[in-house]
C-alpha positions in Angstrom: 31.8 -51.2 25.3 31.6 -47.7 24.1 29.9 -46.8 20.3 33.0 -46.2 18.5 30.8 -44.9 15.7 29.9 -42.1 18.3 32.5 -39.4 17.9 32.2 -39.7 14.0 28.4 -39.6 14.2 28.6 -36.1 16.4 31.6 -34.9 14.2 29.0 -35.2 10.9 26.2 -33.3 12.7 28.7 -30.7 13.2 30.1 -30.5 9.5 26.2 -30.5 8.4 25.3 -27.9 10.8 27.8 -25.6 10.5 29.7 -26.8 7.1 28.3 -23.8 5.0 29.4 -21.2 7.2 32.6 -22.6 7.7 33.3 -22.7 4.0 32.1 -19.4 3.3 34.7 -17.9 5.9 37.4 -20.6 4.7 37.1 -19.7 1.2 37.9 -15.9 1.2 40.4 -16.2 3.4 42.5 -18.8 1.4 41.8 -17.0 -1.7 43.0 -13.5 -0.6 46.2 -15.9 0.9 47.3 -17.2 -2.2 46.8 -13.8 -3.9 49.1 -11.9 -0.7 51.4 -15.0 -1.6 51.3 -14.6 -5.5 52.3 -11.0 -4.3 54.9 -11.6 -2.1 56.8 -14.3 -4.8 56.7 -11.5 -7.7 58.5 -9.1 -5.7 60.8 -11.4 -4.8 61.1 -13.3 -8.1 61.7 -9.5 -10.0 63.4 -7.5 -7.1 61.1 -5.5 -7.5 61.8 -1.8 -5.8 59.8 -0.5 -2.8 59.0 2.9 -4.5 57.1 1.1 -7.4 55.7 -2.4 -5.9 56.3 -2.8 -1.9 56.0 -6.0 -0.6 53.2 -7.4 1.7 55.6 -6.7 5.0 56.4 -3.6 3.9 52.7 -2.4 3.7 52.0 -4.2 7.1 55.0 -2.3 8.7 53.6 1.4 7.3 50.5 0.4 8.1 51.8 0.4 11.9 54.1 2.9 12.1 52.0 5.3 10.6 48.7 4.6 12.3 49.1 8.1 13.8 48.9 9.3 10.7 46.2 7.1 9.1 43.9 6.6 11.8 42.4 10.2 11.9 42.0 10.3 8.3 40.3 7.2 8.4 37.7 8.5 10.8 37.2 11.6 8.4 36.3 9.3 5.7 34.1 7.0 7.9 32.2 10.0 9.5 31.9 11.6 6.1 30.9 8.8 4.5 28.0 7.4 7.4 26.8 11.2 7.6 26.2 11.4 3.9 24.3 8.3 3.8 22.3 9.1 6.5 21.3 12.1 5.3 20.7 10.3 2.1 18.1 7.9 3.4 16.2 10.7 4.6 15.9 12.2 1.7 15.7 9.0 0.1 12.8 7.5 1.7 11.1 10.9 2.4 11.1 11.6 -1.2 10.0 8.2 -2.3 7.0 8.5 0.2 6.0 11.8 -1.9 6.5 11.1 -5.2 4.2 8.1 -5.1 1.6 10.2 -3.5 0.9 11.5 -6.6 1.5 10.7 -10.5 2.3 14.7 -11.0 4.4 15.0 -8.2 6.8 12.2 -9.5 6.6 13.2 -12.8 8.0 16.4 -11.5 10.3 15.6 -9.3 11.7 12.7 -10.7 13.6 14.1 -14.0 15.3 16.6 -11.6 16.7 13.5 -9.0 17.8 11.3 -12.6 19.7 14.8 -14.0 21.4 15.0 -10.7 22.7 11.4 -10.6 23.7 10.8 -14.0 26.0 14.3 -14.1 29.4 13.1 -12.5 30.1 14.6 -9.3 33.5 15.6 -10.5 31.9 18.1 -12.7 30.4 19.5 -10.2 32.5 19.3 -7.0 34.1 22.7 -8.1 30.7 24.3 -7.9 29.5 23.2 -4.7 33.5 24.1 -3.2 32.3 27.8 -4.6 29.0 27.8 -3.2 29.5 26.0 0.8 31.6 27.7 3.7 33.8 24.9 4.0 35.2 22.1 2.5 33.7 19.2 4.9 30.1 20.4 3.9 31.2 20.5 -0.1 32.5 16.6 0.9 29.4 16.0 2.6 26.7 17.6 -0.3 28.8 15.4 -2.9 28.7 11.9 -1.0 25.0 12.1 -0.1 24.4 13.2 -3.9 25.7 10.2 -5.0 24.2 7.7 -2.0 20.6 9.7 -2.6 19.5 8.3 -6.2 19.9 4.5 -5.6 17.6 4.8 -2.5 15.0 7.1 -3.8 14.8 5.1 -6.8 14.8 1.6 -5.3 12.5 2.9 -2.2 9.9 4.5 -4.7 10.4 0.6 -7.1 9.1 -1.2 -3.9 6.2 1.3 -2.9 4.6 0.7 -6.2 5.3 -2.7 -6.1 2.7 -3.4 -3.6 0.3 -6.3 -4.8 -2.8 -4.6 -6.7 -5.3 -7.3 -4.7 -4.1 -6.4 -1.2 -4.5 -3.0 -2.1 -7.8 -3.6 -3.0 -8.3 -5.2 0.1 -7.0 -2.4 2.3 -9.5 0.1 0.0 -12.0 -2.4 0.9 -11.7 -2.3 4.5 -12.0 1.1 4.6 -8.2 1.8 5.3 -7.1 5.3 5.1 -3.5 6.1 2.8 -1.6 6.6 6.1 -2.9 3.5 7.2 -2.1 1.9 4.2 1.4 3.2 3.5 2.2 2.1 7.3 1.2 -1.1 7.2 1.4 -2.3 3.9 3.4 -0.6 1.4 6.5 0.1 3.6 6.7 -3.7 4.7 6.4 -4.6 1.1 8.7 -1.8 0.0 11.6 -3.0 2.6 13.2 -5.5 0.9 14.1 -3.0 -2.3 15.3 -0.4 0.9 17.7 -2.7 2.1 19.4 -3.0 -1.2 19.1 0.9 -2.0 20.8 0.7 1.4 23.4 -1.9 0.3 24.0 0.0 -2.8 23.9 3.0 -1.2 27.0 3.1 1.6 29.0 1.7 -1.2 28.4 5.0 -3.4 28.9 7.1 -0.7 32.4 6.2 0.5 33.5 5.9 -3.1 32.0 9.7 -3.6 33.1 10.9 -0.2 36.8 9.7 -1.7 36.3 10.9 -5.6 34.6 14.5 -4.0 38.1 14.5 -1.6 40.0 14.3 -4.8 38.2 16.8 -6.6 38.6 18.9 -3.7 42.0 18.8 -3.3 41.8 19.2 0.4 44.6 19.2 2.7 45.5 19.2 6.6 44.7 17.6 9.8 40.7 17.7 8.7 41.4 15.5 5.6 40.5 12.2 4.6 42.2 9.2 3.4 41.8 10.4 -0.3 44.8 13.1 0.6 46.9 10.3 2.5 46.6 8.4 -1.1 47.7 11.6 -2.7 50.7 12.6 -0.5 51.7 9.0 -0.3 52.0 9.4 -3.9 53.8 12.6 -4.7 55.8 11.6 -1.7 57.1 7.8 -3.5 55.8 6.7 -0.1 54.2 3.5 -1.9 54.6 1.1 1.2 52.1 3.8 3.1 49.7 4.2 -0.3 49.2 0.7 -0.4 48.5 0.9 3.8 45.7 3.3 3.2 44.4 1.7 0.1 43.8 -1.6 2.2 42.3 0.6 4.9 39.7 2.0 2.9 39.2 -1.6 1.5 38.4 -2.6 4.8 36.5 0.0 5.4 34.1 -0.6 2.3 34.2 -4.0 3.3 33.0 -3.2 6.6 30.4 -1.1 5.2 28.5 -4.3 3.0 28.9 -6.0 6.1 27.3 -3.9 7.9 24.3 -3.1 5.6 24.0 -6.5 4.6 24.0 -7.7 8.4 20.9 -4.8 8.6 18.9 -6.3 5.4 19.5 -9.7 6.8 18.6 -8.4 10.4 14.6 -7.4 8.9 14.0 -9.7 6.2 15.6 -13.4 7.6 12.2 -14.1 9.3 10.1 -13.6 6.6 11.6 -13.0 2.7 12.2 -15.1 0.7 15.4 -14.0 -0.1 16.5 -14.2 3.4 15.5 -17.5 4.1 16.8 -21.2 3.5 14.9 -23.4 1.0 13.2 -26.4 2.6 13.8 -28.5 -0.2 
């Protein structure tokens, strides 16, 4: 006669292998249901007009029929926004790896990177418009502006976060300072890269959006921040809200990304990455 506690006991080792993840993806999908759902009922409860609240099928229907128009706007942000953070963590590390070369060189350097992030790129979107031939490289300069500071400032945190007694070990061995930023301050500096990194693509798709604002720009060449605009001056709400959720996704798609990277280089080894024992 066959264990009838069999298929329960093998159903239970799934649940406690897999249970966690299951619930992670479960969870955020029934909470963005019920808010789609809490959506759909108050247009329907207040009759609510098109032109000022659309309703859930009504964004899902522009979002297809106007894919033609949203799609290559959408690869203008994405290519603006993955450019400018590239670019930014360059700069980012390259920077970092300077300034802690030296005391003077940071306290030189340094004041100039802080005035540079806290002045709102609003401001000063007009100025780099004047000052770049075109209005993709203005785009570009203002995204990576505002990707650059989190990780310079998180990169530089974590290469002078090394542990004073390894250091000392290192010194003691004989190790020269490319020797020891190789192999020991960039491996302790990674985890505070990964969240400049996190941080980072966030900032720069907002800024490659704000800068396209600022900018005012217009044509085939433009990003989703003039699809928002026209969509707006045009009552086309049903398409706004279509490229407001693409650019959700795409932001979503970004932490995703970054946070698969982090996860990717530190899951073997950090602490932060790994599963407590106990």
């Amino acid at each position: 006669m066959a264990d009838s506690t069999e298929p329960l006991t093998v159903e239970r080792s799934f649940w406690n292998r897999h249970g966690d993840t299951i619930l992670k993806i479960a969870i955020p999908i029934g909470v963005l249901a019920l808010l789609v759902g809490i959506w759909q009922t108050i247009v329907v409860i207040y009759d609510t007009p098109h032109y000022i609240l659309p309703g859930p099928a009504l964004v899902v229907k522009a979002f297809f029929e106007d894919w033609g128009t949203l799609a290559p706007a959408l690869w203008v942000t994405t290519k603006i926004t993955f450019i400018s953070l590239g670019l930014a963590l360059v700069g980012g590390v390259g920077l970092a790896v300077i300034m802690i070369q030296s005391r003077w060189i940071e306290t030189a350097l340094y004041p100039i990177t802080v005035i540079l992030q806290v002045t709102p790129i609003v401001a000063i979107a007009p100025l780099i418009l004047i000052y770049t031939p075109t209005t993709q490289v203005a785009l570009l300069i203002c995204a990576f502006l505002v990707a650059f500071f989190p990780i310079l400032s998180n990169m530089a945190q974590g290469l002078k976060s090394v542990d004073h007694n390894l250091l000392n070990l290192f010194e003691l061995y004989g190790a020269s300072r490319w020797q020891t930023l190789i192999h020991l301050k960039m491996p302790a500096a990674l985890p505070y890269f990964m969240t400049g990194l996190r941080i980072g693509g966030g900032l720069a798709l907002i800024a490659a959006v704000v800068a396209e604002f600022a900018a005012g720009s217009a044509g085939a060449g433009s990003g989703l921040a003039f699809r928002l605009l026209e969509s707006q001056y045009r009552l086309n709400i049903p398409r706004l809200f279509a490229a407001l959720f693409m650019l959700a996704c795409l932001g979503v798609a970004i932490f995703a990304l970054t946070s698969f990277i982090a996860w990717l280089f530190l899951h073997r080894w950090h602490e932060s990455s790994l599963k407590r024992e106990n």
